[in-house]
C-alpha positions, 0 to 999 in steps of 0.5 A, a space after each residue: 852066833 852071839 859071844 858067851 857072856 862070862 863073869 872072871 873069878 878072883 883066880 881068873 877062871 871065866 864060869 859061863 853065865 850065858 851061853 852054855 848049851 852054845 858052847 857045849 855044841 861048839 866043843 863038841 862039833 868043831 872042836 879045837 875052835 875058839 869062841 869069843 866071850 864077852 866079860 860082864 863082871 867080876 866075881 869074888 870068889 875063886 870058880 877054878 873048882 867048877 866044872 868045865 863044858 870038856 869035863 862033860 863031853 866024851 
């Protein structure tokens, strides 16, 4: 399975920018299991405040 593609916020927050529907099936079929990510840029503004794929999860 190919590493998600993130962009590292100001506050060092990685929103995801490929890859989410990836993620969310990891999280939700294996949980607790890390997946690797590749780091294609840097974004000015903070992205703490977004959601993240375990807010969507039950």
């Amino acid at each position: 399975m190919p590493a998600l593609w993130v962009y590292r916020g100001s506050d060092g927050a990685l929103p995801i920018y490929d890859g989410v529907t990836r993620a969310t099936r990891v999280a939700k079929l294996v949980p607790g299991i890390l997946k690797p990510v590749e780091v294609v840029g840097d974004l000015q503004p903070a992205c703490g405040y977004l959601p993240t794929v375990g807010d969507f999860l039950p």
